[in-house]
Structures are given as structure tokens and as C-alpha cells.
KOLZA-388022 format. One record per atom (N, C-alpha, C, CB): atom name; residue number from 1; x, y, z; residue in three letters. Coordinates in nm, 2 decimals. Glycine has a CB too. Example, Ala and Ser with C-alpha at 12.3 -4.5 7.8 and 13.67 -1.06 7.14 Angstrom:
2
N 1 1.32 -0.57 0.78 ALA
CA 1 1.23 -0.45 0.78 ALA
C 1 1.32 -0.33 0.78 ALA
CB 1 1.13 -0.45 0.90 ALA
N 2 1.28 -0.22 0.71 SER
CA 2 1.37 -0.11 0.71 SER
C 2 1.29 0.00 0.79 SER
CB 2 1.41 -0.06 0.57 SER
//
This chain:
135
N 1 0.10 0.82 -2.11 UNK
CA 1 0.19 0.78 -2.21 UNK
C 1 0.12 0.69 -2.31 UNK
CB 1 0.32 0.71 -2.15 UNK
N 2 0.14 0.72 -2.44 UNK
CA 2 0.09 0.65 -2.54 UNK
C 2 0.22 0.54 -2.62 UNK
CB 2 0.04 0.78 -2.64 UNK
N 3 0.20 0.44 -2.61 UNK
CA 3 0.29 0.35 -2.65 UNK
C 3 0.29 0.31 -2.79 UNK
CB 3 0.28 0.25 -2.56 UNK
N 4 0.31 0.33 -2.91 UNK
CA 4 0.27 0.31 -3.02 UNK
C 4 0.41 0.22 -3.09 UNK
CB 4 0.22 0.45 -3.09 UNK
N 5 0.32 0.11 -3.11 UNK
CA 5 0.44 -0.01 -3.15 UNK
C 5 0.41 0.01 -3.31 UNK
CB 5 0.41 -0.20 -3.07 UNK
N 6 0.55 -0.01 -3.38 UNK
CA 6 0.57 -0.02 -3.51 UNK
C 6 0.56 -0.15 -3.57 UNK
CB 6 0.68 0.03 -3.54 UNK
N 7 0.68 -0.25 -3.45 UNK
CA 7 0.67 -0.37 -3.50 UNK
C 7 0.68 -0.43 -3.33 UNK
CB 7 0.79 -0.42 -3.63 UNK
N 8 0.67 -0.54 -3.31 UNK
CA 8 0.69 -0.63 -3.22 UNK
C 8 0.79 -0.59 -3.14 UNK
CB 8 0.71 -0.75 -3.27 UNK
N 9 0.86 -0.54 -3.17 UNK
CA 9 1.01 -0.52 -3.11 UNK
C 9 1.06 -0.36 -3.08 UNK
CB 9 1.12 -0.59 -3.22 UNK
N 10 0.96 -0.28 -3.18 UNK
CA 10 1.03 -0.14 -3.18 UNK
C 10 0.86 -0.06 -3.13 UNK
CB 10 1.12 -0.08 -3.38 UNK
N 11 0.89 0.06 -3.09 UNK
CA 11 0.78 0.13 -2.96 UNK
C 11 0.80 0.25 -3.00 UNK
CB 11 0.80 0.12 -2.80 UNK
N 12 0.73 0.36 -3.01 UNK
CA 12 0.76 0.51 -2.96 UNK
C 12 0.68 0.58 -2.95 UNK
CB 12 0.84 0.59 -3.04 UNK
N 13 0.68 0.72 -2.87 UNK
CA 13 0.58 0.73 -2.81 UNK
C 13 0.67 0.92 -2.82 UNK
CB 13 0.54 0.61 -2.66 UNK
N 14 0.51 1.00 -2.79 UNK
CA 14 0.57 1.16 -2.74 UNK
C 14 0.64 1.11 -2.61 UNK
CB 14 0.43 1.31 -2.70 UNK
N 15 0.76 1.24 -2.55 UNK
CA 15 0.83 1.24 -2.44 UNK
C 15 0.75 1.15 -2.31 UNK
CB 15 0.86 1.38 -2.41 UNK
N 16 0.85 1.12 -2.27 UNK
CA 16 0.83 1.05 -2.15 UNK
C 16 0.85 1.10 -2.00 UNK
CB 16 0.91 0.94 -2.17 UNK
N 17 0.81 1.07 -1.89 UNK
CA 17 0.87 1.14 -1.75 UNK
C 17 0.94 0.99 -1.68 UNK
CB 17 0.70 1.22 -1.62 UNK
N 18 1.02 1.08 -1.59 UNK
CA 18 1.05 0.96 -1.48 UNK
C 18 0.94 0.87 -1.45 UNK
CB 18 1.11 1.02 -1.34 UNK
N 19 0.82 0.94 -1.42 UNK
CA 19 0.69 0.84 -1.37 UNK
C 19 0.61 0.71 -1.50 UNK
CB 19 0.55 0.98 -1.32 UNK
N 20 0.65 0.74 -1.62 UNK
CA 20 0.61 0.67 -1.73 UNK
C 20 0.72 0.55 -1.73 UNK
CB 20 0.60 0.76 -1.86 UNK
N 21 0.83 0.53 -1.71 UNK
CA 21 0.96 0.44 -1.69 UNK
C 21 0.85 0.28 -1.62 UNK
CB 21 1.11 0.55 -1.53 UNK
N 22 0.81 0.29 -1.52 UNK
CA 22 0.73 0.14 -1.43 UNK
C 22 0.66 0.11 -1.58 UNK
CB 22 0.59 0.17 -1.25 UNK
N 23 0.55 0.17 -1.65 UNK
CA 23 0.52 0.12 -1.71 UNK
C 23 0.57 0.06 -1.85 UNK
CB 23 0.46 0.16 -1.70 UNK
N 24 0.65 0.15 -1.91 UNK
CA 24 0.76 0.09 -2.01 UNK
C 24 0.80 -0.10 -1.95 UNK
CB 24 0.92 0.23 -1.97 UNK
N 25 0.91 -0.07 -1.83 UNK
CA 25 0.91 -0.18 -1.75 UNK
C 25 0.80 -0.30 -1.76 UNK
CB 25 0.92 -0.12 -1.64 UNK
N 26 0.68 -0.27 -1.71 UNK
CA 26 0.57 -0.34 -1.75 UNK
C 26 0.56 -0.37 -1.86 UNK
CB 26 0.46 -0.29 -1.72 UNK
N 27 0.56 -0.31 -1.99 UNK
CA 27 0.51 -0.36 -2.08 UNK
C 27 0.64 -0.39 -2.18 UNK
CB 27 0.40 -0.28 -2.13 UNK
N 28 0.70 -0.46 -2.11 UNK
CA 28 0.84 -0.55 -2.14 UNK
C 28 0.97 -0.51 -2.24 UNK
CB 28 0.79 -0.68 -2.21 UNK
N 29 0.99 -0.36 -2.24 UNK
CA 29 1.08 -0.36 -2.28 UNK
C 29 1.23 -0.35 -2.22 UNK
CB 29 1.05 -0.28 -2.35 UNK
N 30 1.29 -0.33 -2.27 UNK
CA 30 1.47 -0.35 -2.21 UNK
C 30 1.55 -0.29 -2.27 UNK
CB 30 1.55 -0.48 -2.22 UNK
N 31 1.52 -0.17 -2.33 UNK
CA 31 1.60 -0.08 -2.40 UNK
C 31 1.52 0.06 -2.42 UNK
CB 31 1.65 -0.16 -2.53 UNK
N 32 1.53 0.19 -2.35 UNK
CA 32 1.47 0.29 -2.42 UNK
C 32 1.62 0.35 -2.49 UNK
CB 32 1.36 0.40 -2.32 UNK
N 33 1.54 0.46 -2.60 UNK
CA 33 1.61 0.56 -2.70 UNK
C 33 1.57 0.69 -2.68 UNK
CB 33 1.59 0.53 -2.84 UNK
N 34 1.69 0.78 -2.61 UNK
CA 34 1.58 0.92 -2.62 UNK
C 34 1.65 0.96 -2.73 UNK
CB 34 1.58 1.05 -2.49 UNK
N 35 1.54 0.98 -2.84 UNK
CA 35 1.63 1.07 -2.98 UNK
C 35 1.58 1.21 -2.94 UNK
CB 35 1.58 1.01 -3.18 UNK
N 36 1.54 1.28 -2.87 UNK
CA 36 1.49 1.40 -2.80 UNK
C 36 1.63 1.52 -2.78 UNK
CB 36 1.43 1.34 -2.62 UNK
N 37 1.68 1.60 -2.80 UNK
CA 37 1.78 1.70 -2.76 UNK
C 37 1.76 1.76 -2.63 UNK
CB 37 1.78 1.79 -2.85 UNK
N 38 1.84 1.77 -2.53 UNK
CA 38 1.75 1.81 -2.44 UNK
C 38 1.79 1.97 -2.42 UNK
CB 38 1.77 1.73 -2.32 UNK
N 39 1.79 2.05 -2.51 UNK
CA 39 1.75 2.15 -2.54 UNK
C 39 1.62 2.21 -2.56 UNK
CB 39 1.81 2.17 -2.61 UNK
N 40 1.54 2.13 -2.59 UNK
CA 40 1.41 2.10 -2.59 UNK
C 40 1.30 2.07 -2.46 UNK
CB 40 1.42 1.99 -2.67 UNK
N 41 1.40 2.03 -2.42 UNK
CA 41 1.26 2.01 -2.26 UNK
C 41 1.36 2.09 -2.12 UNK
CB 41 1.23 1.75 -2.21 UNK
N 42 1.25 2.10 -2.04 UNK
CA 42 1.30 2.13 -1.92 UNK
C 42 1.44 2.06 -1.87 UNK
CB 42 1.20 2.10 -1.84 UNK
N 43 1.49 2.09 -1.72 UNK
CA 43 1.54 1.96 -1.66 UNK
C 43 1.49 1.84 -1.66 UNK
CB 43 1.56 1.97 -1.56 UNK
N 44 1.34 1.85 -1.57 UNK
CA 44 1.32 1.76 -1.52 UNK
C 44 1.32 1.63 -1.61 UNK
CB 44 1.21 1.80 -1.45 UNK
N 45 1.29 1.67 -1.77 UNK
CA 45 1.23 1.59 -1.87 UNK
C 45 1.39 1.56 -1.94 UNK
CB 45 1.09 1.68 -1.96 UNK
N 46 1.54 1.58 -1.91 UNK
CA 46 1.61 1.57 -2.01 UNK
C 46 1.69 1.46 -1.98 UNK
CB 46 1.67 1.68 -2.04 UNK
N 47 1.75 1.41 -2.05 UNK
CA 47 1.81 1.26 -2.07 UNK
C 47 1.88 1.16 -1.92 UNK
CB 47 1.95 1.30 -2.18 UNK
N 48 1.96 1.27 -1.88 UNK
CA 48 1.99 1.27 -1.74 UNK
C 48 1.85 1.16 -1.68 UNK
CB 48 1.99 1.44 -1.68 UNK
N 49 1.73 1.27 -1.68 UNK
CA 49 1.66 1.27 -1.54 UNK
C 49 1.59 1.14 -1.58 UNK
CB 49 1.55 1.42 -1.50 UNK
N 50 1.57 1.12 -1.70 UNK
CA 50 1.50 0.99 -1.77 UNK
C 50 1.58 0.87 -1.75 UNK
CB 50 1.50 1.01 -1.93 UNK
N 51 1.71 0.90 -1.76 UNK
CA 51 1.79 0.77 -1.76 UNK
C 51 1.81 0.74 -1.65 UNK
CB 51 1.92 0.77 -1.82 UNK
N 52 1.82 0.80 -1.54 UNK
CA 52 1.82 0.76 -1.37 UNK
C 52 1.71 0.70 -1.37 UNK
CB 52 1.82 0.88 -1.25 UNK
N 53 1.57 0.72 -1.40 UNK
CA 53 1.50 0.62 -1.38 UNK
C 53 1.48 0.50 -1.43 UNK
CB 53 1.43 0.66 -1.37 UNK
N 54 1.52 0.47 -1.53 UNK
CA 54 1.49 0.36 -1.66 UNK
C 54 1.63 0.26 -1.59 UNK
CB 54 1.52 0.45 -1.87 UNK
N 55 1.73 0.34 -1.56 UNK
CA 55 1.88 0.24 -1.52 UNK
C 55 1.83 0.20 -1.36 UNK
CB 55 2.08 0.36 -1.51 UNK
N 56 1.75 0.26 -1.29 UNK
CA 56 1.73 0.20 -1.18 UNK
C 56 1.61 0.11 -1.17 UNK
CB 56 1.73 0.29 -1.08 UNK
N 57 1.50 0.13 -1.28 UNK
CA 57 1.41 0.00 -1.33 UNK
C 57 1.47 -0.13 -1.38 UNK
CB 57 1.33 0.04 -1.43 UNK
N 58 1.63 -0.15 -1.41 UNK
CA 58 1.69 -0.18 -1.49 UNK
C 58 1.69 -0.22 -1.62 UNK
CB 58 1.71 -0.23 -1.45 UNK
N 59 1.61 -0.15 -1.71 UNK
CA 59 1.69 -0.16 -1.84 UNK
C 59 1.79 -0.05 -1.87 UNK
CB 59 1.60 -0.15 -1.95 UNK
N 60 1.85 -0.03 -1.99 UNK
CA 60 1.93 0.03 -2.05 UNK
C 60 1.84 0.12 -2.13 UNK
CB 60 2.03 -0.05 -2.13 UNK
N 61 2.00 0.29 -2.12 UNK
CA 61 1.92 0.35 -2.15 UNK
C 61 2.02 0.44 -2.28 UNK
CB 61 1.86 0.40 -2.01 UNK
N 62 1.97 0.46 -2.43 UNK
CA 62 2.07 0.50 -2.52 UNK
C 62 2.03 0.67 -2.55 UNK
CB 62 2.05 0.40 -2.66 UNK
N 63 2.13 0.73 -2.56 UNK
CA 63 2.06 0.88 -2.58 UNK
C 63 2.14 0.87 -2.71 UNK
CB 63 2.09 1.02 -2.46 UNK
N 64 2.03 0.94 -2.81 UNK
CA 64 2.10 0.94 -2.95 UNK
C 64 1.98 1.03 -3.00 UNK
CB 64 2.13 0.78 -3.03 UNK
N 65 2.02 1.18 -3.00 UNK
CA 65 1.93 1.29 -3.02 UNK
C 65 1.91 1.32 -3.12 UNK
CB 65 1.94 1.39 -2.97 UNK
N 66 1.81 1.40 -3.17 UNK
CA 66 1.80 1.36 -3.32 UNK
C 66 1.74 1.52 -3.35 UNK
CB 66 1.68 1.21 -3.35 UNK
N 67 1.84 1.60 -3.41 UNK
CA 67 1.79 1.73 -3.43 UNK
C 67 1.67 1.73 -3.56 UNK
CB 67 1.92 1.82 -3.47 UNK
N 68 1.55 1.81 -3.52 UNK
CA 68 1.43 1.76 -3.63 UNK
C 68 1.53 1.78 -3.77 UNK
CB 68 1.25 1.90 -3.64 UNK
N 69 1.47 1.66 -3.88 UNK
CA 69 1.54 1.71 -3.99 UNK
C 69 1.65 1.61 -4.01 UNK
CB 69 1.59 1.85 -3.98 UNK
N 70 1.76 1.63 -3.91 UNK
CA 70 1.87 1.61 -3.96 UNK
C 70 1.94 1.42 -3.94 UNK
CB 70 1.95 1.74 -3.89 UNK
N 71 1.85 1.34 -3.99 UNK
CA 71 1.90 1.19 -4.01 UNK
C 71 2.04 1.19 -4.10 UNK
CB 71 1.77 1.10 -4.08 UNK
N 72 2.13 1.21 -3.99 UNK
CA 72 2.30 1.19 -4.08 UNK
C 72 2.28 1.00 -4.06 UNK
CB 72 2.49 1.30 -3.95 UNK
N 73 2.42 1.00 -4.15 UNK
CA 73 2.42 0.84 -4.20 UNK
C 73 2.46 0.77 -4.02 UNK
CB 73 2.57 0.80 -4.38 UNK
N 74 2.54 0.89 -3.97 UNK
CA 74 2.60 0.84 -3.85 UNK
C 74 2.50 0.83 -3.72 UNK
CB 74 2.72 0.94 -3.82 UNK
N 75 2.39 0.90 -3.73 UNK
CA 75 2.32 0.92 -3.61 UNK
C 75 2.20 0.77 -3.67 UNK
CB 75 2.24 1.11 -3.59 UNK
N 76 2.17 0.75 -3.83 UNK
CA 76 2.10 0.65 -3.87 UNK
C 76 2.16 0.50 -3.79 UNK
CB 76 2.11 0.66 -4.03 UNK
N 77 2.32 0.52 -3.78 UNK
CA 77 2.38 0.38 -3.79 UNK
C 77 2.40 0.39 -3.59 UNK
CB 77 2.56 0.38 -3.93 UNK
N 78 2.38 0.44 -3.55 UNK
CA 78 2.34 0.45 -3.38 UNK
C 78 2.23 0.40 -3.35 UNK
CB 78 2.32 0.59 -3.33 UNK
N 79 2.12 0.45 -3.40 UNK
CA 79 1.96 0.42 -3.39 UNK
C 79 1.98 0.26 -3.43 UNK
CB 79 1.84 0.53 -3.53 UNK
N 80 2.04 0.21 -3.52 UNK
CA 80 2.03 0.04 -3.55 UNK
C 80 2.13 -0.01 -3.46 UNK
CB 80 2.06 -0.01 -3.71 UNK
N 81 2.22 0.01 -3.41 UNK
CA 81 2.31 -0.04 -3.28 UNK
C 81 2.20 -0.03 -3.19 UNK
CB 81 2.46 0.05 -3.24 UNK
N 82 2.20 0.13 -3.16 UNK
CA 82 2.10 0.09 -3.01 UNK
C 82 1.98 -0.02 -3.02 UNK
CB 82 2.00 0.24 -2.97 UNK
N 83 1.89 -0.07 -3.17 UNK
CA 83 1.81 -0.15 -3.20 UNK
C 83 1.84 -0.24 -3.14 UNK
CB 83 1.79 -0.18 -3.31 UNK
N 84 1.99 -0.33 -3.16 UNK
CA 84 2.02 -0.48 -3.21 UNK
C 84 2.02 -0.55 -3.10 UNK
CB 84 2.16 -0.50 -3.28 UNK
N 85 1.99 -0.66 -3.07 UNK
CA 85 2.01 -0.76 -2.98 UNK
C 85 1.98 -0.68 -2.80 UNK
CB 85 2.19 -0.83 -3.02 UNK
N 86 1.87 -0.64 -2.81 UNK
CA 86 1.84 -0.60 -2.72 UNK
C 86 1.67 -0.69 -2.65 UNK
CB 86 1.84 -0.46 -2.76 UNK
N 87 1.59 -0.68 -2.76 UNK
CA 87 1.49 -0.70 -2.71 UNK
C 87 1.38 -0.59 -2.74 UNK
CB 87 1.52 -0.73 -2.59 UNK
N 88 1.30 -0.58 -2.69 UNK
CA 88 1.21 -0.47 -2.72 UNK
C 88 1.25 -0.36 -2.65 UNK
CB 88 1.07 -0.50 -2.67 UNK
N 89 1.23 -0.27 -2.81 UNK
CA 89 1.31 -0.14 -2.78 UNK
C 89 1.17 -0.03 -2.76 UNK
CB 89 1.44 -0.09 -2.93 UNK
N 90 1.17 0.09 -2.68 UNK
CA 90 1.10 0.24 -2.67 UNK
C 90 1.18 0.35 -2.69 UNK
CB 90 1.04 0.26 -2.53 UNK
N 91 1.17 0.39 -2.79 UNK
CA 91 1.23 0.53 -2.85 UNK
C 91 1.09 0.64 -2.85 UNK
CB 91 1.31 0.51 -3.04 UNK
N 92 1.12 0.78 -2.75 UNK
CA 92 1.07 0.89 -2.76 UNK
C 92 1.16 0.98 -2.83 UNK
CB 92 1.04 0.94 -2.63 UNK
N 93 1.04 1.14 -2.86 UNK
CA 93 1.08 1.25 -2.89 UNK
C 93 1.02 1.32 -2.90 UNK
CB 93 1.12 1.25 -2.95 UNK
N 94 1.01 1.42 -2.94 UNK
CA 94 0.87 1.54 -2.90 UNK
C 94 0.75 1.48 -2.94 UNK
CB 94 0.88 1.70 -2.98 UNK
N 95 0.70 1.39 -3.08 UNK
CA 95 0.60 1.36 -3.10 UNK
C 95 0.57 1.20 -3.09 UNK
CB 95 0.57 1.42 -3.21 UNK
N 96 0.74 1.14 -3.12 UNK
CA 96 0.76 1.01 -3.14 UNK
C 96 0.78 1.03 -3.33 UNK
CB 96 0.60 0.89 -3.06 UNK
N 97 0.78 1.12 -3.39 UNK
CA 97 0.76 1.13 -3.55 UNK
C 97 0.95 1.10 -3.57 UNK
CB 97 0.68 1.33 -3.63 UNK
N 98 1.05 1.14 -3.49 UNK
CA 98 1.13 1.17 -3.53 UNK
C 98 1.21 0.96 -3.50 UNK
CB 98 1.17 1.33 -3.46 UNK
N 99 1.14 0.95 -3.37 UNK
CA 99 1.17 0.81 -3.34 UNK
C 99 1.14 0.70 -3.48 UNK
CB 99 1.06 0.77 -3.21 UNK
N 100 1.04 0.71 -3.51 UNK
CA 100 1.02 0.69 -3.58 UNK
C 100 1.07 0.67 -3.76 UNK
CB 100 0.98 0.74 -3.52 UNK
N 101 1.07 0.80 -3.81 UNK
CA 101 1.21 0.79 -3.90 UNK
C 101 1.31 0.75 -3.86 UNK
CB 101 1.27 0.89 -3.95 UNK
N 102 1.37 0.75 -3.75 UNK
CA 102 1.49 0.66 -3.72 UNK
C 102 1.50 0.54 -3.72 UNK
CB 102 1.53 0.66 -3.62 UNK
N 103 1.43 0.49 -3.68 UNK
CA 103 1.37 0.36 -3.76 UNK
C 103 1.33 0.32 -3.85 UNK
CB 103 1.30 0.34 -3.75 UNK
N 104 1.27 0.40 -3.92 UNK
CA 104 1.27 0.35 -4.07 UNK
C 104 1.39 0.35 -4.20 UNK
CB 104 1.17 0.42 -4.13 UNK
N 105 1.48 0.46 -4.10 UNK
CA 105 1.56 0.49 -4.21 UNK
C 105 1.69 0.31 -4.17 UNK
CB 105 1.64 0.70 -4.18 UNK
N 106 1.67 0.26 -4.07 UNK
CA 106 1.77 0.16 -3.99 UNK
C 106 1.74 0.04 -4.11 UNK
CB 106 1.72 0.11 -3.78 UNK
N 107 1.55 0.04 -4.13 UNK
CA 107 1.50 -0.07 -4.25 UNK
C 107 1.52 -0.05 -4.32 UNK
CB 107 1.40 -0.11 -4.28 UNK
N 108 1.54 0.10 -4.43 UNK
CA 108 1.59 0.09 -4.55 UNK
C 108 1.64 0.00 -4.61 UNK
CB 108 1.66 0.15 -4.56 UNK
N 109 1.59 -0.09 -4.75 UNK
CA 109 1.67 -0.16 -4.82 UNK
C 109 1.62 -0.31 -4.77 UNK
CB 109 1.81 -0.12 -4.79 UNK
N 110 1.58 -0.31 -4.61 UNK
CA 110 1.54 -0.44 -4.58 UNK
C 110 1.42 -0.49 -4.61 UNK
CB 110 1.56 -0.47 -4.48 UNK
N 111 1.31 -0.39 -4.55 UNK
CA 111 1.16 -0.39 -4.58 UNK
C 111 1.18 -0.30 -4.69 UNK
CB 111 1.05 -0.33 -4.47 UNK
N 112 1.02 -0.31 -4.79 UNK
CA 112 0.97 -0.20 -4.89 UNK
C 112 0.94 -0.14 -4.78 UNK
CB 112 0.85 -0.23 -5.00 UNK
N 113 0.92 -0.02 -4.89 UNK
CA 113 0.94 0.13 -4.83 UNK
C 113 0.80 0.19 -4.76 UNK
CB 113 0.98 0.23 -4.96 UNK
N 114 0.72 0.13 -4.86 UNK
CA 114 0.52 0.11 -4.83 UNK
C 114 0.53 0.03 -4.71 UNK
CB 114 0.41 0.01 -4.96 UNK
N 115 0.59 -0.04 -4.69 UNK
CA 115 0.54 -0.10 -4.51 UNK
C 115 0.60 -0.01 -4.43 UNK
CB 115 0.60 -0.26 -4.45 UNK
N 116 0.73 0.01 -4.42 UNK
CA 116 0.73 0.10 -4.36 UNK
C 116 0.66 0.26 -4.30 UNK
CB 116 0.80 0.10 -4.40 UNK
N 117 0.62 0.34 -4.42 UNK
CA 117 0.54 0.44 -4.47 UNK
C 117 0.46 0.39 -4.37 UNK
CB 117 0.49 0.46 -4.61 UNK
N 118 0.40 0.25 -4.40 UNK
CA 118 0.24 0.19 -4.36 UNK
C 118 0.24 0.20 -4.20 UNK
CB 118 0.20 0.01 -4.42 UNK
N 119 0.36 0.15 -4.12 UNK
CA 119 0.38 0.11 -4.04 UNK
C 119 0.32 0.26 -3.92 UNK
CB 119 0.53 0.04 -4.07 UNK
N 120 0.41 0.33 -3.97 UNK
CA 120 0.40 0.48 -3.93 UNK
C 120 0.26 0.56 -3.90 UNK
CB 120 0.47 0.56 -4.04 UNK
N 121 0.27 0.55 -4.07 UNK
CA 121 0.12 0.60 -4.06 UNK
C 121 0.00 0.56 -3.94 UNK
CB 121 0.06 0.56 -4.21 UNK
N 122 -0.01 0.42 -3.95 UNK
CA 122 -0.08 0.33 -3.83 UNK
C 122 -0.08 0.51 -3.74 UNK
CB 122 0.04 0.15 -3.73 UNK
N 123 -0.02 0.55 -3.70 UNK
CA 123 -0.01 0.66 -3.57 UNK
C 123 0.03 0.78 -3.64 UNK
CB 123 0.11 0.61 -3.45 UNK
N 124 -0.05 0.81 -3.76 UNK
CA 124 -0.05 0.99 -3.82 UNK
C 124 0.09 1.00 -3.82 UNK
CB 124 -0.14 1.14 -3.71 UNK
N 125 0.25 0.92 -3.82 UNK
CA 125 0.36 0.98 -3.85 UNK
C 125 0.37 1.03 -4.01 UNK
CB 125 0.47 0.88 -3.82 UNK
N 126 0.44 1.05 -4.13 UNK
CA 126 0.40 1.11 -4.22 UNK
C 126 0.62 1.08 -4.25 UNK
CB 126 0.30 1.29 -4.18 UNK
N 127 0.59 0.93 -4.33 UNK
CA 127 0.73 0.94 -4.36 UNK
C 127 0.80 0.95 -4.48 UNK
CB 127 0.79 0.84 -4.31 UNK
N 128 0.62 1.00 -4.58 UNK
CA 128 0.63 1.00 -4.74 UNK
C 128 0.76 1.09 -4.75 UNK
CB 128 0.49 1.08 -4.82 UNK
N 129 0.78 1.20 -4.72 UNK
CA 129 0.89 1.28 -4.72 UNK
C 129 1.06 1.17 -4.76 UNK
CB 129 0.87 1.35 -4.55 UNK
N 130 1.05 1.07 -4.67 UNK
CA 130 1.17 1.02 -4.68 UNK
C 130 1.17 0.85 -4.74 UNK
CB 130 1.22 1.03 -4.53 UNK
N 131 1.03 0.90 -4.87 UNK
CA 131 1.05 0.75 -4.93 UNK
C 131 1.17 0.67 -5.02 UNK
CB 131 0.95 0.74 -5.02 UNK
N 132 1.23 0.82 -5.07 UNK
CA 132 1.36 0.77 -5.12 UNK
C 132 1.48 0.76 -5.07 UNK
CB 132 1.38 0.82 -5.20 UNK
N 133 1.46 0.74 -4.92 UNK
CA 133 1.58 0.74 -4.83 UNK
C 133 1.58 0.61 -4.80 UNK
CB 133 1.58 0.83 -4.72 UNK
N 134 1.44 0.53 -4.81 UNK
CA 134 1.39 0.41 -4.78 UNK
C 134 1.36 0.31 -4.85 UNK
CB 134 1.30 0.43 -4.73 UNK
N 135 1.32 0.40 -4.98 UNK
CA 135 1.35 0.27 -5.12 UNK
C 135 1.53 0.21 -5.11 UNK
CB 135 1.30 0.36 -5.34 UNK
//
């Protein structure tokens, strides 16, 4: 598992297994995000099988899937609930790209749009696409 932090507080990474969960744990977060569909992965890998393990490590666990593409204002305003007053958050998805824009789209308006962009990029995401969603 590749853990790629944006900021202090927010993480994402390609999919995760039940066996990647201890280290998450370890490296102090308290909230994952699968924005993943699980139409996309096997059983073993789908929201279900992830969240049994993450709820029995005890943190919390938010499923808020994220069809490639489609950041509606409603799935945007989920991604910043699941954020808030948690602590350090880990959001997967097939590459972590989609985690990612979900995130940036939550900063819109708060950060410039270039840190964001910047933030991403750090880890080849590519969020030029959605600078004017973000200015």
C-alpha cells in the first residue's frame, strides 16, 4: 500500500485489502473513504469486506463511491462531511486520482486552485481538468 498524503489530515492511496487496514491504523488515521464502486473489484476487495476490517481495527468507515467522472454537487458535499471533525482521513479508489478530486473539489473556493493542482500532482494525479471547478 502506498499512502500518499495531500495534506496533514487527508491520505489516498490505489485500493486497499483487509490486510492493508493494521497499517492505515498504524499510521494514525480514524476515518477511511472508499470512493471505489464495488462493481469494480472483486468480493474480496468490496466495501463490505473493507469495512469489517477497518470497524474491527476501530476506526470508521464511509463508503461514498465515486463513478469515474461523475463529481455531482451531492456526492462533493459527502466527501466533506465524511472529511469533518474526524481526524486523519484515508480515501481509496482504483488509482487514488478519483480520491483525490474529491477532495479538491470539498477545497474549492477555500484554497487557490494551484495548490491544490500542486498538491495532487506531488503523486502524478492530473486535476488540471477540474481547475474551474476549483477556482
Amino acid at each position: 500500500m502506498d499512502i500518499r498524503r495531500l495534506t496533514d489530515s487527508y491520505a489516498v492511496s490505489p485500493q486497499i485489502t483487509p490486510e492493508d487496514v493494521a497499517a492505515l491504523k498504524e499510521a494514525g488515521f480514524v476515518r477511511v473513504i472508499c470512493n471505489r464502486p464495488d462493481g469494480e473489484v472483486p468480493p474480496a476487495l468490496q466495501a463490505a469486506a473493507i469495512r469489517r476490517a477497518v470497524e474491527a481495527a476501530g476506526m470508521e468507515f464511509v463508503e461514498n463511491p465515486v463513478t469515474p467522472g461523475q463529481f455531482t454537487p451531492d456526492l462533493v458535499a459527502r466527501q466533506a462531511q465524511a472529511m469533518q471533525g474526524a481526524g486523519p482521513v484515508f480515501a481509496y479508489c482504483a488509482s487514488g486520482n478519483r480520491s483525490s478530486v474529491a477532495w479538491a473539489l470539498t477545497q474549492a473556493g477555500r484554497r487557490p486552485a494551484d495548490d491544490l493542482i500542486a498538491a495532487a500532482a506531488r503523486f502524478g494525479y492530473n486535476l488540471e481538468p477540474y481547475r474551474d471547478r476549483l477556482g
